[in-house]
C-alpha positions as CSV (number, residue, x, y, z in Angstrom):
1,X,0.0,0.0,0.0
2,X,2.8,2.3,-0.6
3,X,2.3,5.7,-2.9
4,X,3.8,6.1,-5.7
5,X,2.4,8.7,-7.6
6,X,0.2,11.7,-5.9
7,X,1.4,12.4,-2.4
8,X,0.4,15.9,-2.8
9,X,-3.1,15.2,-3.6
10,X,-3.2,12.7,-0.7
11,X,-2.1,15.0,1.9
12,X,-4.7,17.8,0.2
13,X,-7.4,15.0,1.3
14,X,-6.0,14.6,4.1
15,X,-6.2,18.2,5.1
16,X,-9.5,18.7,3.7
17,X,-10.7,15.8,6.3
18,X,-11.7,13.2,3.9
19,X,-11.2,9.7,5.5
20,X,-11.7,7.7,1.8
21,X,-10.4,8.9,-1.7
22,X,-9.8,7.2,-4.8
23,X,-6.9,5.3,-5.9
24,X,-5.7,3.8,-8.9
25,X,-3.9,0.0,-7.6
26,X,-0.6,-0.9,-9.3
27,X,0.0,-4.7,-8.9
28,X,4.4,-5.2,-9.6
29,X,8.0,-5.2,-7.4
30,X,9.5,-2.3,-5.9
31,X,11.7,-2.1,-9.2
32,X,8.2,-2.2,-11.5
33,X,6.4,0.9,-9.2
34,X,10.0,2.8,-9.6
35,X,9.9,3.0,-12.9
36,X,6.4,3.5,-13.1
37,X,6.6,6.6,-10.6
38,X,9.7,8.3,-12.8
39,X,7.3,7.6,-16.0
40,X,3.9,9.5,-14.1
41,X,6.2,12.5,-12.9
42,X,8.2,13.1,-15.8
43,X,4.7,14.0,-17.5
44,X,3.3,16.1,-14.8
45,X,3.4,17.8,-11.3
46,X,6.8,19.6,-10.4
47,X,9.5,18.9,-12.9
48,X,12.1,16.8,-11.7
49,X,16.0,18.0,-11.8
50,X,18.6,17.0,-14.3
51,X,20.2,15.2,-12.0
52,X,17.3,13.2,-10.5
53,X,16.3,12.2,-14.4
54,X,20.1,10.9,-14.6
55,X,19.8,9.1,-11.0
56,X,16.4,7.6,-12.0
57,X,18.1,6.6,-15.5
58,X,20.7,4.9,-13.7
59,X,18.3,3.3,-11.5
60,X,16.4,2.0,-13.9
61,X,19.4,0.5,-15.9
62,X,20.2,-1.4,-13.2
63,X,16.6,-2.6,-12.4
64,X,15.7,-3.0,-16.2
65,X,19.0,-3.7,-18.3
66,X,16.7,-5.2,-20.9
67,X,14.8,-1.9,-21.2
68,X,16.7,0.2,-24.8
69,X,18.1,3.3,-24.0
70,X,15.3,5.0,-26.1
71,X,13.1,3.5,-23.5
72,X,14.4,4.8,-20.8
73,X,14.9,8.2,-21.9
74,X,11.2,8.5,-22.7
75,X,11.0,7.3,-19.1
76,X,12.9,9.5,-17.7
77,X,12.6,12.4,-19.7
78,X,16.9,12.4,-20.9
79,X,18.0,12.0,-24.4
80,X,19.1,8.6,-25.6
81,X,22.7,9.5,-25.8
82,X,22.5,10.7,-21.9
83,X,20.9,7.1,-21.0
84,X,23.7,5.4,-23.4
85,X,26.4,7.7,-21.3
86,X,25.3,6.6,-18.7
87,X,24.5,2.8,-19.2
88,X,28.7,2.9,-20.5
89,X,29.7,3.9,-17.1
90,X,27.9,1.8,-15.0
91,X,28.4,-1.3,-17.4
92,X,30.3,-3.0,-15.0
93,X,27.8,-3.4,-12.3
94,X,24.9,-3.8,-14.9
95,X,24.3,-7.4,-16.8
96,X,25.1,-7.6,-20.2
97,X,22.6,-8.9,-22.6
98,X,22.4,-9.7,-26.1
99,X,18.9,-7.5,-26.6
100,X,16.9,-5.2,-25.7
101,X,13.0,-4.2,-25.4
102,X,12.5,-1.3,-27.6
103,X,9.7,1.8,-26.9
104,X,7.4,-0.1,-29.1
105,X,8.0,-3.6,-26.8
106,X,9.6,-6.0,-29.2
107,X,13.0,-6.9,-28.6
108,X,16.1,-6.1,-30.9
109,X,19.1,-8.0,-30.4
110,X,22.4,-5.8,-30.1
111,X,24.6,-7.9,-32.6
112,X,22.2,-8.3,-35.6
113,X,24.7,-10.8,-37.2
114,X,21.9,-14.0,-36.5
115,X,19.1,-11.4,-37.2
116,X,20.6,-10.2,-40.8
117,X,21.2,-14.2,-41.5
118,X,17.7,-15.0,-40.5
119,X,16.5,-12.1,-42.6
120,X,18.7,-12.9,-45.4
121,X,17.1,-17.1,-45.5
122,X,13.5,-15.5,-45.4
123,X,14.4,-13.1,-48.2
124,X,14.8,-16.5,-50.0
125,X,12.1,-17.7,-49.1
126,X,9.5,-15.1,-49.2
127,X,10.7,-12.9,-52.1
128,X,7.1,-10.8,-51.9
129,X,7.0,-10.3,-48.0
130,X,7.2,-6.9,-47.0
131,X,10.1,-5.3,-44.9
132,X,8.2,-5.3,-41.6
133,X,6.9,-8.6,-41.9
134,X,10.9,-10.0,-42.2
135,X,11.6,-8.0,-39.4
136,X,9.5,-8.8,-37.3
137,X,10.3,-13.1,-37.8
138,X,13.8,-11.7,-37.7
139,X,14.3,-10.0,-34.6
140,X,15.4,-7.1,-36.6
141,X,14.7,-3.8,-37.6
142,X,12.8,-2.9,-41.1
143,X,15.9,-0.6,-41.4
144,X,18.3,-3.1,-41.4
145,X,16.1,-5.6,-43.0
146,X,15.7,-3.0,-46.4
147,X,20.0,-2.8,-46.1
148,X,20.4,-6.7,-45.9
149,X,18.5,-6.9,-48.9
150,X,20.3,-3.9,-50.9
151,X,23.4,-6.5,-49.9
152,X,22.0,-9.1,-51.3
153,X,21.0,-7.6,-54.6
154,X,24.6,-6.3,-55.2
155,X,26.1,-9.8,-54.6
156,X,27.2,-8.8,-51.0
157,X,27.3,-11.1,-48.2
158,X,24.1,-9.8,-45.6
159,X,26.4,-9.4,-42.6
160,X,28.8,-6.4,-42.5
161,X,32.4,-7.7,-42.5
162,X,35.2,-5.5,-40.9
163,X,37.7,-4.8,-42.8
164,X,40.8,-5.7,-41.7
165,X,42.9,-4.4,-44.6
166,X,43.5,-0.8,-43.6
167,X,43.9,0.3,-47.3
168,X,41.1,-2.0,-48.3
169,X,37.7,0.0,-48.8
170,X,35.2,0.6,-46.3
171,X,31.6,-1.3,-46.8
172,X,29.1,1.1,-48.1
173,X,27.2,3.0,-45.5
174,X,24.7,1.7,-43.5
175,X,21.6,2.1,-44.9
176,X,20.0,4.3,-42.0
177,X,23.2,6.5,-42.9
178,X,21.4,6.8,-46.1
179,X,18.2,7.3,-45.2
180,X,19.4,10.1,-42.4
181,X,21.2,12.1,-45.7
182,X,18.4,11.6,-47.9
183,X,16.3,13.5,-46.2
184,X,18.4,15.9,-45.3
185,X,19.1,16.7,-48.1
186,X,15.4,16.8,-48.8
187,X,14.8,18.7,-46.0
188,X,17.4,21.1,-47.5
189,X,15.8,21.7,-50.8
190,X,12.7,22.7,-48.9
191,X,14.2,25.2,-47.0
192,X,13.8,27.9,-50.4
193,X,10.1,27.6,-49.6
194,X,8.5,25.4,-47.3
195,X,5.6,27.4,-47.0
196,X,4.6,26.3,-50.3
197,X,4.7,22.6,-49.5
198,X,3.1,23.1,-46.6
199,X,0.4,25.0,-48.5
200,X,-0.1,22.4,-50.6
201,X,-0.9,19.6,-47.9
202,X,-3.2,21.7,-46.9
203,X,-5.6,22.1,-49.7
204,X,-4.9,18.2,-50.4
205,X,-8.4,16.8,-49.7
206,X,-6.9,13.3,-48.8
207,X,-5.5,14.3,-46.0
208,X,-8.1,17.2,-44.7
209,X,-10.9,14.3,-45.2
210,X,-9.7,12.1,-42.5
211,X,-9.1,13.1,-38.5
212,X,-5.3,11.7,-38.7
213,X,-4.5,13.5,-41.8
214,X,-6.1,16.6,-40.1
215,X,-3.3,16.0,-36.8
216,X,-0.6,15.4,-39.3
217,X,-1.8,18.8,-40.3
218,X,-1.6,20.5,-37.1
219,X,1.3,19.0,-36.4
220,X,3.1,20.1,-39.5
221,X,1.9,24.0,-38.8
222,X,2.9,24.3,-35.4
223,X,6.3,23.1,-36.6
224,X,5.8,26.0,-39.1
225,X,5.4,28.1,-36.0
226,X,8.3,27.2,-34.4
227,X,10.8,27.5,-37.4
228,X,9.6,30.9,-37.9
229,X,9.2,32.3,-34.3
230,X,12.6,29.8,-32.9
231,X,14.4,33.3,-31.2
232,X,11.4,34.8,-29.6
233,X,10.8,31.3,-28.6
234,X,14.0,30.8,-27.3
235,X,13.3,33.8,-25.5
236,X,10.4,33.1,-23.5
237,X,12.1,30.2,-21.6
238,X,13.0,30.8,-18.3
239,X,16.6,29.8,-17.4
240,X,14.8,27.5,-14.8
241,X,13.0,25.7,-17.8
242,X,15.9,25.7,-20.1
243,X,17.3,22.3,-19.6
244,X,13.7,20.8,-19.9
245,X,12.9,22.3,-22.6
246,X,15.9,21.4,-24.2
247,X,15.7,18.0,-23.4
248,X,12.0,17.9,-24.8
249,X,13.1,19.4,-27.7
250,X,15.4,16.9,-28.8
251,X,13.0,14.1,-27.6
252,X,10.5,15.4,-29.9
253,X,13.2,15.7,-32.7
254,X,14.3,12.0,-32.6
255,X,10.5,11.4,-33.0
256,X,10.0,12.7,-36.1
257,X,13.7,11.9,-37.5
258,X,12.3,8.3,-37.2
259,X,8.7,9.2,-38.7
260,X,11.1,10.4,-40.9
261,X,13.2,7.4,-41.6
262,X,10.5,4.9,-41.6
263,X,8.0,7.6,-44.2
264,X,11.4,7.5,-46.5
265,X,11.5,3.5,-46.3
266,X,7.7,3.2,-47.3
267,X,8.0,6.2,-50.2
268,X,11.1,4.3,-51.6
269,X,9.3,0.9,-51.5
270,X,6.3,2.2,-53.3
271,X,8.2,3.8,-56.0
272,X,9.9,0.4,-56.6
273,X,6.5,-1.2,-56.2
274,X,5.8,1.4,-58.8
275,X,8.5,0.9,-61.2
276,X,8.0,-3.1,-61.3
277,X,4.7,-2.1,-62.6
């Protein structure tokens, strides 16, 4: 019967006289109602400090070493990197495993090497299936699934060799490498007028018609918003709120860098699809 989330509203009860009031029961260890009381007030009530998100990070590590840094940054409101920084210094007291659960819940294994082979038989196998549907029987990501098959069509073995030649050339790039520069660059060529992109989704019926296109919509304008108004933004944030902000900010950033990634996968494979036809 311990509290883990809302001891302010429990001692307002309390002062207010009530004898009952309503809880919400949470069934798990001591490690489980942790992470579940970092998760509740990194979303609301008072803000918690740099350094309690990095102690709670570390916490968590420990607790949940299965748990992807992604994961536990969400949790704890830090930035992947911070939560990888931090899982590298306590590695010695923290379990090394060969995956992890990513924010979506499936589990990734760190060396990919038996997940690119797998992919690479069902490739055979299943010529038609679709990326996500390899990766998901792989244990892999779509990402790496779409780069094991660019291997493959080039006559390359599906696992990455290191080089040991230092002369010898590198392997091409990674395939999220590509992605990440692709659009880039695209976002580049937008920046001579992204008003008029963005004007143009707007008026397109297909996506006003529909109540997700409509939030891909709003979405899209307050980003507008934000690239034209970033200094008088920047401006209205306290130098209390600066770090959480910041922190936000790049949260929100790596969220649409992978909308990103996985909208470039899907426009790609339609315009093969496309092609074929």
């Amino acid at each position: 019967m311990r509290v883990i989330d809302g001891m302010h509203r429990l001692k307002a009860a309390k002062l207010r006289g009530q004898e009952t009031i309503e809880v919400e029961l949470f069934d798990g260890t001591s490690e489980e109602a942790f992470l579940r009381a970092v998760e509740v007030n990194v979303s609301h009530g008072l803000p918690l400090s740099l350094a309690d998100r990095r102690a709670a990070a570390g916490r968590i590590i420990a607790s949940h070493p299965q748990m992807s840094d992604r994961a536990i940054a969400r949790a704890a409101g830090l930035g992947a990197k911070a939560v990888a920084a931090i899982r590298r210094r306590t590695a010695g007291a923290v379990p090394q495993l060969g995956a992890r659960i990513g924010r979506d819940g499936k589990t990734r294994p760190l060396n990919s090497v038996d997940g690119r082979l797998r992919a690479a038989e069902l490739i055979a196998e299943r010529p038609q299936a679709s990326l996500r549907e390899v990766a998901r029987l792989a244990g892999i990501s779509p990402a790496t699934v779409s780069d094991v098959r660019k291997r493959l069509e080039s006559g390359q073995a599906p696992v990455v060799e290191p080089s040991r030649d230092p002369e010898a050339p590198a392997d091409p790039p990674p395939v999220t490498d590509i992605i990440d520069r692709r659009v880039e660059h695209k976002r580049n060529q937008l920046q001579a007028d992204p008003a008029a992109a963005l004007e143009k989704l707007l008026r397109d019926p297909s996506l006003r018609h529909k109540e997700e296109g409509r939030q891909l919509l709003r979405l899209l304008q307050q980003n507008a918003v934000v690239t034209r108004a970033c200094e008088d933004l920047m401006a209205a944030v306290p130098s209390h709120c600066g770090t959480l902000v910041l922190d936000l900010a790049r949260y929100y950033a790596g969220t649409w860098m992978d909308f990103a990634k996985l909208l470039d996968e899907r426009v790609r494979m339609e315009n093969r699809r496309g092609a074929g036809e």
